[in-house]
PyMOL Python script that loads the backbone (N, CA, C, O; Angstrom):
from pymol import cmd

cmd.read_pdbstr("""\
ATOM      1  N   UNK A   1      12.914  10.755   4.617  1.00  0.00           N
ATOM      2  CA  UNK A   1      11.637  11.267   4.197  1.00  0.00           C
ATOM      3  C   UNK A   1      11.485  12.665   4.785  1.00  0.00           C
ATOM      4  O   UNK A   1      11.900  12.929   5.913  1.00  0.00           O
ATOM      5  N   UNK A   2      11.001  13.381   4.152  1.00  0.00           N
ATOM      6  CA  UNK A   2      10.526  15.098   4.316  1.00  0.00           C
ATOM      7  C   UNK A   2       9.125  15.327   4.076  1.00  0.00           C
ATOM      8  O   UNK A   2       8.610  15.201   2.965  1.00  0.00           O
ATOM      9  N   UNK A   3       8.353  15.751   5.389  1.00  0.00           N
ATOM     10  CA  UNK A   3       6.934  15.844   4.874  1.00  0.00           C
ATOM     11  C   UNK A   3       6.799  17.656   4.755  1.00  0.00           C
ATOM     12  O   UNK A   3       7.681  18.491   4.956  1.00  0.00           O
ATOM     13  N   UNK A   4       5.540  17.833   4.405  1.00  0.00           N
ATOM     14  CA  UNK A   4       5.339  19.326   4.273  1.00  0.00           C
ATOM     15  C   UNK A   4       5.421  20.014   5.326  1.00  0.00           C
ATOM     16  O   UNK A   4       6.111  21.029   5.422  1.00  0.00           O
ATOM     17  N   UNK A   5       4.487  19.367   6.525  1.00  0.00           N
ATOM     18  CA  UNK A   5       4.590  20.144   7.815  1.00  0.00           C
ATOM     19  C   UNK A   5       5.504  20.000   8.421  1.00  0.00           C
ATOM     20  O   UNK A   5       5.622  20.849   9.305  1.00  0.00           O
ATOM     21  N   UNK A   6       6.559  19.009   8.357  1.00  0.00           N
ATOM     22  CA  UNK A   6       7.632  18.843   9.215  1.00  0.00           C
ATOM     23  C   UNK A   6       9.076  18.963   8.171  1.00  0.00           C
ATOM     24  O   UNK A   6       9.731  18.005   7.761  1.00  0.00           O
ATOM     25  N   UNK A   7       9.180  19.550   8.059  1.00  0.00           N
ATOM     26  CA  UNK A   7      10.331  19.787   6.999  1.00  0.00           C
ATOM     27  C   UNK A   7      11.973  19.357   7.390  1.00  0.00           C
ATOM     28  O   UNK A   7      13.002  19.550   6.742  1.00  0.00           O
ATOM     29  N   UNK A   8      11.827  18.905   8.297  1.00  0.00           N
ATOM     30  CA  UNK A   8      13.167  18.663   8.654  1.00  0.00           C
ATOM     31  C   UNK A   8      13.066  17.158   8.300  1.00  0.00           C
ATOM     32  O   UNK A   8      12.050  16.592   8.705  1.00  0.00           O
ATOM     33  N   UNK A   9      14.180  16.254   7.442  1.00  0.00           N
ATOM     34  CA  UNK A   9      14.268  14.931   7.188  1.00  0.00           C
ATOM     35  C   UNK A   9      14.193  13.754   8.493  1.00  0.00           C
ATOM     36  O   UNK A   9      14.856  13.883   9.522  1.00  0.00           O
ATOM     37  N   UNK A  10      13.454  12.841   8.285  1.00  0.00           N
ATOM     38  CA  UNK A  10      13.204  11.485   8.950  1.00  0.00           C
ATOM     39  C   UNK A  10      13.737  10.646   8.619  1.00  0.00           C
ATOM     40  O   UNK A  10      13.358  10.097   7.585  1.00  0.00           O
ATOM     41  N   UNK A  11      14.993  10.087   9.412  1.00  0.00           N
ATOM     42  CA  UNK A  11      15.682   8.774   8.876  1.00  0.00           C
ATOM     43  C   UNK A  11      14.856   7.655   8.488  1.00  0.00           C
ATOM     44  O   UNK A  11      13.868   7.557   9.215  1.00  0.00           O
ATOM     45  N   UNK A  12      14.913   7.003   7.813  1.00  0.00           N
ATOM     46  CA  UNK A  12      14.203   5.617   7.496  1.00  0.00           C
ATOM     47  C   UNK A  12      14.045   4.820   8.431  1.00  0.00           C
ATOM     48  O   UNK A  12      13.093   4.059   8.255  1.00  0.00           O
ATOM     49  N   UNK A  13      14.810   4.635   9.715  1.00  0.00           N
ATOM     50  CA  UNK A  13      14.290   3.806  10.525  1.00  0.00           C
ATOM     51  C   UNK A  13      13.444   4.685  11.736  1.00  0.00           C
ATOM     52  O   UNK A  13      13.519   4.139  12.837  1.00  0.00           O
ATOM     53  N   UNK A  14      12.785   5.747  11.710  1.00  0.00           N
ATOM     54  CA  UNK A  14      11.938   6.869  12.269  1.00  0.00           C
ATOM     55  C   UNK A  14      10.476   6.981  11.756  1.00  0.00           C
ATOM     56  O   UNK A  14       9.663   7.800  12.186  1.00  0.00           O
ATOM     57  N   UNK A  15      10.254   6.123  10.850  1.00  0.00           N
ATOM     58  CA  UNK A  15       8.635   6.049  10.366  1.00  0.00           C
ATOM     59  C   UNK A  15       8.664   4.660   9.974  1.00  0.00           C
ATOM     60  O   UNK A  15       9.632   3.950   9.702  1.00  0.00           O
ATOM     61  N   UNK A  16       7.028   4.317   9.999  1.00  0.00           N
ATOM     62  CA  UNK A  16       6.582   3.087   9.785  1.00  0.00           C
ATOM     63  C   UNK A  16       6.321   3.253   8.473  1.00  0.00           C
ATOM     64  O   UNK A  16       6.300   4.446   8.173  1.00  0.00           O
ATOM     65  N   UNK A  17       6.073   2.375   7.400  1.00  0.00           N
ATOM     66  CA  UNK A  17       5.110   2.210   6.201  1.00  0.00           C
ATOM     67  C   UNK A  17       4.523   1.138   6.233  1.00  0.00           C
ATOM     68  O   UNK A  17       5.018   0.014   6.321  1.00  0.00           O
ATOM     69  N   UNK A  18       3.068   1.542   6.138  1.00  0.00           N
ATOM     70  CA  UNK A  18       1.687   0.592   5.916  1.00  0.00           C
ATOM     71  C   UNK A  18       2.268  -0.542   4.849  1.00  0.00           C
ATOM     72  O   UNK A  18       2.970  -0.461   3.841  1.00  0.00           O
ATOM     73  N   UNK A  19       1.676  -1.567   5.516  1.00  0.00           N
ATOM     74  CA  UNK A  19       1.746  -2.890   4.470  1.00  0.00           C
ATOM     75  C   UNK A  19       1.560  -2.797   3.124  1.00  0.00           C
ATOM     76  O   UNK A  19       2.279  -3.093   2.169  1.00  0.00           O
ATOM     77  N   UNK A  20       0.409  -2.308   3.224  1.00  0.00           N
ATOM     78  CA  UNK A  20      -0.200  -2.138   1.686  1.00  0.00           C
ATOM     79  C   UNK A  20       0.732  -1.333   0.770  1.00  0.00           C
ATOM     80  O   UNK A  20       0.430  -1.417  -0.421  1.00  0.00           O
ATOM     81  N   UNK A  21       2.186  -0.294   1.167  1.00  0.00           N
ATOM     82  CA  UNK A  21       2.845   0.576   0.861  1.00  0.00           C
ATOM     83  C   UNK A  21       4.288   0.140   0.339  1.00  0.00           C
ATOM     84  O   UNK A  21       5.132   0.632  -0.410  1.00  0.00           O
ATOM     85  N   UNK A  22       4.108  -1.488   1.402  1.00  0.00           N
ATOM     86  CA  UNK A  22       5.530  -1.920   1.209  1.00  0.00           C
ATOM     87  C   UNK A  22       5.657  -2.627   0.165  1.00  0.00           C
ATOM     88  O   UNK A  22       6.627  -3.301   0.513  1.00  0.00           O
ATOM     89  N   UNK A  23       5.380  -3.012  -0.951  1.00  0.00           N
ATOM     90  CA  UNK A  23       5.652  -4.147  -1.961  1.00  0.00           C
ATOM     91  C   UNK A  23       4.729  -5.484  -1.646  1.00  0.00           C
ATOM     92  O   UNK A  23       5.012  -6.606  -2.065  1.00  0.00           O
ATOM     93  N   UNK A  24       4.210  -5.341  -1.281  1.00  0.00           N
ATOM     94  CA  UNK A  24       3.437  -6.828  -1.181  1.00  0.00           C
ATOM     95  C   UNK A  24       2.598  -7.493  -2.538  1.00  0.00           C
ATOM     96  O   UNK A  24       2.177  -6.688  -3.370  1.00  0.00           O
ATOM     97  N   UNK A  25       2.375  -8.863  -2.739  1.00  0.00           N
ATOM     98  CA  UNK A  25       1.783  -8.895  -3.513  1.00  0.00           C
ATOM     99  C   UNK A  25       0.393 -10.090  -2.776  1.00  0.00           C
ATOM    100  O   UNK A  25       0.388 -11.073  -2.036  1.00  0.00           O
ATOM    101  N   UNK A  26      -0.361  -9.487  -3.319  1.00  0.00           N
ATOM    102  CA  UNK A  26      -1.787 -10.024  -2.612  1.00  0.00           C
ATOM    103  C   UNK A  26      -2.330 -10.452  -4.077  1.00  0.00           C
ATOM    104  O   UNK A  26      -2.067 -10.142  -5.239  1.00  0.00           O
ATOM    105  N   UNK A  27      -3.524 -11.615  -3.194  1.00  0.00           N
ATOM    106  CA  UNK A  27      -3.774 -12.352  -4.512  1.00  0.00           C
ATOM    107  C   UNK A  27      -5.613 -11.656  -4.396  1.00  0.00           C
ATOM    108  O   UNK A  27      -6.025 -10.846  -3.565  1.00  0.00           O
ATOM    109  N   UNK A  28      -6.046 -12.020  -5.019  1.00  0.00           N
ATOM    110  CA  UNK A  28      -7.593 -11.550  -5.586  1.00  0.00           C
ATOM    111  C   UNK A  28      -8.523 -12.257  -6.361  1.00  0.00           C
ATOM    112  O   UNK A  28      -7.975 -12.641  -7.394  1.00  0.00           O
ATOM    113  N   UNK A  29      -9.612 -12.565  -6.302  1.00  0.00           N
ATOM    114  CA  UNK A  29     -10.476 -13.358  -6.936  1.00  0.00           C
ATOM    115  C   UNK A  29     -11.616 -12.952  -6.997  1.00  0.00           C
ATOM    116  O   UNK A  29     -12.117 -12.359  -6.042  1.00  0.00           O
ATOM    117  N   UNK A  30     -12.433 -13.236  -8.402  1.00  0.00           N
ATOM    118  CA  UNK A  30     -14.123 -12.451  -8.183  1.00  0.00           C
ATOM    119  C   UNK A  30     -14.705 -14.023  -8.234  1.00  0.00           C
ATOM    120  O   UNK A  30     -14.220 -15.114  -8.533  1.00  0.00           O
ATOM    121  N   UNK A  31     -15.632 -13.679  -7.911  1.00  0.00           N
ATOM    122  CA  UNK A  31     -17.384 -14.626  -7.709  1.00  0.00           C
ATOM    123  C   UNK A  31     -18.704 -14.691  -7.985  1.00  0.00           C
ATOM    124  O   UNK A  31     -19.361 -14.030  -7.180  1.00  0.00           O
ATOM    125  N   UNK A  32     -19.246 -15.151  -8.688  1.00  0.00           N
ATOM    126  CA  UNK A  32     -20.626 -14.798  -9.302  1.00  0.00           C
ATOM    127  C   UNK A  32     -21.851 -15.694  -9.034  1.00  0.00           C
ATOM    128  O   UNK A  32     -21.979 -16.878  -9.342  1.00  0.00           O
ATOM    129  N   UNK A  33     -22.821 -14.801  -8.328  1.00  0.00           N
ATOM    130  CA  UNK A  33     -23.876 -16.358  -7.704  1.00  0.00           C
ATOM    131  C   UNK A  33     -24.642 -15.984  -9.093  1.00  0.00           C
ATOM    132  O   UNK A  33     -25.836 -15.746  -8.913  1.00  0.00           O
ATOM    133  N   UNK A  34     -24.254 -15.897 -10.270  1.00  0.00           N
ATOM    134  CA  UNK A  34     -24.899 -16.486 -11.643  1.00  0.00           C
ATOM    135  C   UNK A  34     -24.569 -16.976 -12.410  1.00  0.00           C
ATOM    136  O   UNK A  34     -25.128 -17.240 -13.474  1.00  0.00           O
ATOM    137  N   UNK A  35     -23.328 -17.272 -11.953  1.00  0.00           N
ATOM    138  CA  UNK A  35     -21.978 -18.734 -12.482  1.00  0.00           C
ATOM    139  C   UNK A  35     -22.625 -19.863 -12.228  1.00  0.00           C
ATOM    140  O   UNK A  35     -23.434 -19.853 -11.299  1.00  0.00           O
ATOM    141  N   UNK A  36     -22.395 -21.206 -13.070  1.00  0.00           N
ATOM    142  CA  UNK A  36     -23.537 -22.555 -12.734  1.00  0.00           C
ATOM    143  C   UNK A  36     -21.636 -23.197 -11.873  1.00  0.00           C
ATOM    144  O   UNK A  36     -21.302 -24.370 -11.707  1.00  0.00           O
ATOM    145  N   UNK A  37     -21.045 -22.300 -11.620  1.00  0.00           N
ATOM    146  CA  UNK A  37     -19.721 -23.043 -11.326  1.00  0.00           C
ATOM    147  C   UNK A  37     -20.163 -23.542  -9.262  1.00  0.00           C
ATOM    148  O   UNK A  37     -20.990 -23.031  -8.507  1.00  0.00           O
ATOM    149  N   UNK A  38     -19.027 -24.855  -8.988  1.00  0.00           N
ATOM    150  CA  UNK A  38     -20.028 -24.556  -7.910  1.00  0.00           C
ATOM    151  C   UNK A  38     -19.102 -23.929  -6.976  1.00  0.00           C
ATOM    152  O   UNK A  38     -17.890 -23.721  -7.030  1.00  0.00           O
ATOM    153  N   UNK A  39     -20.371 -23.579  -5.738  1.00  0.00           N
ATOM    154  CA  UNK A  39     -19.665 -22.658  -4.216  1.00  0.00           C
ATOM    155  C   UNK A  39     -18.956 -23.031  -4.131  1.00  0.00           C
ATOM    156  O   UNK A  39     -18.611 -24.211  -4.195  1.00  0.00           O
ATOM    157  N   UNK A  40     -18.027 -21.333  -3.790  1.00  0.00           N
ATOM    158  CA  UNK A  40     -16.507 -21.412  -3.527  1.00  0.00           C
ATOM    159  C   UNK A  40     -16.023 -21.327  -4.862  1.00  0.00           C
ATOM    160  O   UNK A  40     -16.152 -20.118  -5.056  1.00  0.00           O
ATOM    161  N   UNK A  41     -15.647 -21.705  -5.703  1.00  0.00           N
ATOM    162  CA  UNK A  41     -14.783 -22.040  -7.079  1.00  0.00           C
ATOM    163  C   UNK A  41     -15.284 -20.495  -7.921  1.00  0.00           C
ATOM    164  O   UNK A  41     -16.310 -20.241  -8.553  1.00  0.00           O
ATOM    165  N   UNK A  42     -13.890 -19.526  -7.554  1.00  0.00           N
ATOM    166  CA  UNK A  42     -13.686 -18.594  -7.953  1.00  0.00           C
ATOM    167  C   UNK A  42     -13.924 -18.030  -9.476  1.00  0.00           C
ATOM    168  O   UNK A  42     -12.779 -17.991  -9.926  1.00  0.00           O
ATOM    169  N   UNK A  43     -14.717 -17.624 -10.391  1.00  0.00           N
ATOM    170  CA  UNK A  43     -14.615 -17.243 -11.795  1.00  0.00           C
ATOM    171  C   UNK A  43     -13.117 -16.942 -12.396  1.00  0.00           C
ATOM    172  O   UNK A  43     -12.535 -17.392 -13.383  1.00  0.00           O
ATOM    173  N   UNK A  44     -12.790 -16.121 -11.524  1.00  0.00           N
ATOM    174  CA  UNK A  44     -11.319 -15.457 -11.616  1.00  0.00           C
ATOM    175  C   UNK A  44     -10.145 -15.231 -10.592  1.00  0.00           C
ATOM    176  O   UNK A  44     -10.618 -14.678  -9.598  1.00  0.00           O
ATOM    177  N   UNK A  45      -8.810 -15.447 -10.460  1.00  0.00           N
ATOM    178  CA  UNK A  45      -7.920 -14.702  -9.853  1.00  0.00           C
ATOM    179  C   UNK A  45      -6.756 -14.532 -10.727  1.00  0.00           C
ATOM    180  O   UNK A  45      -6.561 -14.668 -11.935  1.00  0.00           O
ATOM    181  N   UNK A  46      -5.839 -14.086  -9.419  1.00  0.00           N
ATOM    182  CA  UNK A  46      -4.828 -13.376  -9.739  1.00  0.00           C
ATOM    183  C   UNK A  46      -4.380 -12.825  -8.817  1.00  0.00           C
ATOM    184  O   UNK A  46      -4.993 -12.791  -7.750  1.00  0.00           O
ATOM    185  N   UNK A  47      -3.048 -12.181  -9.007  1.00  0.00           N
ATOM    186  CA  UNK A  47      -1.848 -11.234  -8.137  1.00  0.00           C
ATOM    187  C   UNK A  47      -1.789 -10.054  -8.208  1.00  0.00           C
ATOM    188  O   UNK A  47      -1.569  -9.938  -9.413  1.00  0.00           O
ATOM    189  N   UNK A  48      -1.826  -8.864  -7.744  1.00  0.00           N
ATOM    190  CA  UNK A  48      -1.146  -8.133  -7.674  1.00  0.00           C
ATOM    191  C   UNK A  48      -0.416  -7.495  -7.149  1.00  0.00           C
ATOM    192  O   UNK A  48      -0.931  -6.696  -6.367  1.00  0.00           O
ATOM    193  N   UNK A  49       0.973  -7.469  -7.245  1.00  0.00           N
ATOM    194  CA  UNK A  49       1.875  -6.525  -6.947  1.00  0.00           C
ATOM    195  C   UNK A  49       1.847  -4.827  -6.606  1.00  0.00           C
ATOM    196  O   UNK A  49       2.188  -3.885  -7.321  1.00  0.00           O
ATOM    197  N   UNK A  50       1.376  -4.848  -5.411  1.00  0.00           N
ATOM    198  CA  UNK A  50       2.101  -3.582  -4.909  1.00  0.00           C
ATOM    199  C   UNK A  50       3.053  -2.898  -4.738  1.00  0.00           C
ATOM    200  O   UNK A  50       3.671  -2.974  -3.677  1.00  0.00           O
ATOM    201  N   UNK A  51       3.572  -1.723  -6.106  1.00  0.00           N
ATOM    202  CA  UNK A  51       4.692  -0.899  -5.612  1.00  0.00           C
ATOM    203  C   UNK A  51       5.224  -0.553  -4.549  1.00  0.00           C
ATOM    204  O   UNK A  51       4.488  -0.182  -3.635  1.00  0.00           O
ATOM    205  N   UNK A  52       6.753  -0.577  -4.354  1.00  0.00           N
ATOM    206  CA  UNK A  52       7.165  -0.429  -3.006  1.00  0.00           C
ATOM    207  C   UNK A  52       7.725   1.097  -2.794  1.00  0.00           C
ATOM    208  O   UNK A  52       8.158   1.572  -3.844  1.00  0.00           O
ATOM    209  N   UNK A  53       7.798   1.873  -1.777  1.00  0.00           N
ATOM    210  CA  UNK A  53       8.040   3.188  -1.978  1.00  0.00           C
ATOM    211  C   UNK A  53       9.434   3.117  -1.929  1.00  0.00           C
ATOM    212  O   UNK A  53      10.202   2.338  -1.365  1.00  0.00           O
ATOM    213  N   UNK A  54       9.662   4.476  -2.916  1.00  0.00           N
ATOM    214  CA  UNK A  54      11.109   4.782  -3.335  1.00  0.00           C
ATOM    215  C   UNK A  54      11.507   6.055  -2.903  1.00  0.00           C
ATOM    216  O   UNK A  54      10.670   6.828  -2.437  1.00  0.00           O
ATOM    217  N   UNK A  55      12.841   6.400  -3.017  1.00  0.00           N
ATOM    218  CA  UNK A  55      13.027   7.706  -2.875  1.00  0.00           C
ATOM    219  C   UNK A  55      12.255   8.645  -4.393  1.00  0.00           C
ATOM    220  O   UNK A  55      12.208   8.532  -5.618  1.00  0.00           O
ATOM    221  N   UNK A  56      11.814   9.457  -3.430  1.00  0.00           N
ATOM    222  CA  UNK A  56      10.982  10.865  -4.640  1.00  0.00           C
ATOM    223  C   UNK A  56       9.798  10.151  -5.061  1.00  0.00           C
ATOM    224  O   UNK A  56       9.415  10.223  -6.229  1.00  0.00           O
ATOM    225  N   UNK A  57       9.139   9.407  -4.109  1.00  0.00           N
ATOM    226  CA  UNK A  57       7.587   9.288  -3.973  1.00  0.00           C
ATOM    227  C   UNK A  57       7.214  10.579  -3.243  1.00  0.00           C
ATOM    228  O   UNK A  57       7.949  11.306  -2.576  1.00  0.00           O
ATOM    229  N   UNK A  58       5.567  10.739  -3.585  1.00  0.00           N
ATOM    230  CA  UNK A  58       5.263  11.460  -2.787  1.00  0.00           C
ATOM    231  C   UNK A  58       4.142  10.698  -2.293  1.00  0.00           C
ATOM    232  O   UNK A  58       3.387   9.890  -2.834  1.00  0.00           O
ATOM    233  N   UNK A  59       4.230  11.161  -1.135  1.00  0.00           N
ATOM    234  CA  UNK A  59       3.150   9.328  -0.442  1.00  0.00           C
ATOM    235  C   UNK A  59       2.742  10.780   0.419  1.00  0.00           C
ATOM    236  O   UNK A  59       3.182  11.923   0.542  1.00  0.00           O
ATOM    237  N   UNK A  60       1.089   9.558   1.148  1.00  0.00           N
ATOM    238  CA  UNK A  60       0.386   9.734   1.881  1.00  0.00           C
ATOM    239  C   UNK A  60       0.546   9.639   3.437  1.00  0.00           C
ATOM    240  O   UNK A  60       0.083   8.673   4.044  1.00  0.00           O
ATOM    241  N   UNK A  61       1.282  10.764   4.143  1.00  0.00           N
ATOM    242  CA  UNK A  61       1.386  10.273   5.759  1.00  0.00           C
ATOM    243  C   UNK A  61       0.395  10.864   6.794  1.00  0.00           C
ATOM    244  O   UNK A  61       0.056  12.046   6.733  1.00  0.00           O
ATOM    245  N   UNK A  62      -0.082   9.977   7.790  1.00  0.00           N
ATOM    246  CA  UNK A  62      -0.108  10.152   8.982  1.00  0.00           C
ATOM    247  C   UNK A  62       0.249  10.184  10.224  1.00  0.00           C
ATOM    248  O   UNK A  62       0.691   9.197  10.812  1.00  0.00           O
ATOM    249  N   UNK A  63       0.068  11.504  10.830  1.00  0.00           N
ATOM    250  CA  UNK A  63       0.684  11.082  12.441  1.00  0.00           C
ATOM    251  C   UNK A  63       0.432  10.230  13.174  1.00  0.00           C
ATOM    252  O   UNK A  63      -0.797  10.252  13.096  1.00  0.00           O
ATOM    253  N   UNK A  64       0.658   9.480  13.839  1.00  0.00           N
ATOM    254  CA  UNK A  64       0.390   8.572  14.767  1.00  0.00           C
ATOM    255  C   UNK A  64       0.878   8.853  16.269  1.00  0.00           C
ATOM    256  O   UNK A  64       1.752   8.043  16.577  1.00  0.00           O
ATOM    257  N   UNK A  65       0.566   9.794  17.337  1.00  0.00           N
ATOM    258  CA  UNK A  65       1.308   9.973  18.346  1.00  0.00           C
ATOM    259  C   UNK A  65       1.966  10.787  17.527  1.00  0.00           C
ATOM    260  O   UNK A  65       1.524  11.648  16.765  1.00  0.00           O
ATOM    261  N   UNK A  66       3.382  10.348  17.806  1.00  0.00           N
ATOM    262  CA  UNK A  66       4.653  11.380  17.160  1.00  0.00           C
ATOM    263  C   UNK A  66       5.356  10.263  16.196  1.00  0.00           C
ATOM    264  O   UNK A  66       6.565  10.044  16.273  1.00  0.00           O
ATOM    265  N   UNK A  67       4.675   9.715  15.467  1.00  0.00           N
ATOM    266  CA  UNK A  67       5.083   8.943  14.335  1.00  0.00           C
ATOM    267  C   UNK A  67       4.930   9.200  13.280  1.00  0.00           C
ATOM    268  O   UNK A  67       3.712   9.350  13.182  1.00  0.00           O
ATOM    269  N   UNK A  68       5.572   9.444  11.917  1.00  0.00           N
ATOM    270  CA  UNK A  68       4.854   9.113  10.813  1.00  0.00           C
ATOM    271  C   UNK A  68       4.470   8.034  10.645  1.00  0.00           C
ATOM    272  O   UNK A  68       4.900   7.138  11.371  1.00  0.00           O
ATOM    273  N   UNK A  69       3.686   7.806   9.799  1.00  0.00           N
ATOM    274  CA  UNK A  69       2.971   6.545   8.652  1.00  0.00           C
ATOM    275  C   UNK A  69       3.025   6.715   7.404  1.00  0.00           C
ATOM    276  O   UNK A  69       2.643   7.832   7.053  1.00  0.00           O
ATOM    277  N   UNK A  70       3.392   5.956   6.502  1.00  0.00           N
ATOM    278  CA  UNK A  70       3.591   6.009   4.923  1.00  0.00           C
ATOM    279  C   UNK A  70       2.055   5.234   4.779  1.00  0.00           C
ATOM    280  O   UNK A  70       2.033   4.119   5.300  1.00  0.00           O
ATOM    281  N   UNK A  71       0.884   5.649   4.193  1.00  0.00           N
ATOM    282  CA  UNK A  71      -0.144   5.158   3.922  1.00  0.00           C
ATOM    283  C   UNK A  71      -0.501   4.881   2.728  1.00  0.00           C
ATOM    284  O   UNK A  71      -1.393   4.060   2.516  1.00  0.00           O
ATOM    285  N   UNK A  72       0.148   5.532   1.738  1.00  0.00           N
ATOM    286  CA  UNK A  72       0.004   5.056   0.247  1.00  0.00           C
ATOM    287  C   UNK A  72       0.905   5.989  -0.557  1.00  0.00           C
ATOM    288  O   UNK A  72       1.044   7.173  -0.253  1.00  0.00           O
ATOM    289  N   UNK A  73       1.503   5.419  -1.583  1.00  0.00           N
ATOM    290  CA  UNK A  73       1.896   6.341  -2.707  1.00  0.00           C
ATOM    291  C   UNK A  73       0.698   6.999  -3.476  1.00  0.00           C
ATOM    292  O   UNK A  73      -0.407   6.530  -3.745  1.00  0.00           O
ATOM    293  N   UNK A  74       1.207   8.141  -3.731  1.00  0.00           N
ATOM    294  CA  UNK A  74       0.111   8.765  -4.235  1.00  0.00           C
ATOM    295  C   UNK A  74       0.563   9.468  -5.741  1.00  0.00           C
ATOM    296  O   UNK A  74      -0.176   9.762  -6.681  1.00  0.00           O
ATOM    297  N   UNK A  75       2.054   9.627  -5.619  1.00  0.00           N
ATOM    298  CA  UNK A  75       2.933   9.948  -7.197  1.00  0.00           C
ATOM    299  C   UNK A  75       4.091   9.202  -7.240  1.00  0.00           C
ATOM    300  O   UNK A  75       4.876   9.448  -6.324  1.00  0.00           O
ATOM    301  N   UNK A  76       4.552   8.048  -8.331  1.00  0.00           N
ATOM    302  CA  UNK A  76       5.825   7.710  -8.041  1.00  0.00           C
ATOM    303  C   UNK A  76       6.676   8.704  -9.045  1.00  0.00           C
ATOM    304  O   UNK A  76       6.326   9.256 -10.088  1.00  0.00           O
ATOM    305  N   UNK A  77       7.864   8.720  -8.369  1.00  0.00           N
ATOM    306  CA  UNK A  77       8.756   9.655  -8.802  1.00  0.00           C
ATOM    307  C   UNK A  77       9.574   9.105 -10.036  1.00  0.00           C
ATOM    308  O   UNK A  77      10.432   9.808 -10.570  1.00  0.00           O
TER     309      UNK A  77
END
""", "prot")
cmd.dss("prot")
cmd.show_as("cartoon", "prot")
cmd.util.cbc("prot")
cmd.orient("prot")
């Protein structure tokens, strides 16, 4: 990885990436207190899959100390 301010390359095992960054897939559900369905018992879910970063993303980093952080893709390549 190559960021703007630091232009010299970061091996892959030299930065972290945020969970949310790595491929995960998280599940999701909505709820409606004007549903006659009863408490708890979701209207809707589902999955979604989070893209995992690739080479020639351009993602979102932060420093941490003297760390990067991959915090989100922001263009996939």
């Amino acid at each position: 990885m190559k960021t703007n301010t630091f232009p010299v390359p970061i091996p892959k095992g030299d930065y972290t990436i945020c969970r949310l960054a790595a491929g995960l897939t998280l599940s999701t559900s909505e709820q409606s207190w004007l549903n006659k369905a009863p408490s708890g018992v979701p209207l809707h879910s589902h999955s979604v899959t989070i893209p995992a970063v690739k080479a020639g993303d351009r993602v979102l980093v932060a420093w941490i100390q003297s760390e990067a952080v991959v915090i989100d893709v922001i263009e996939k390549s």
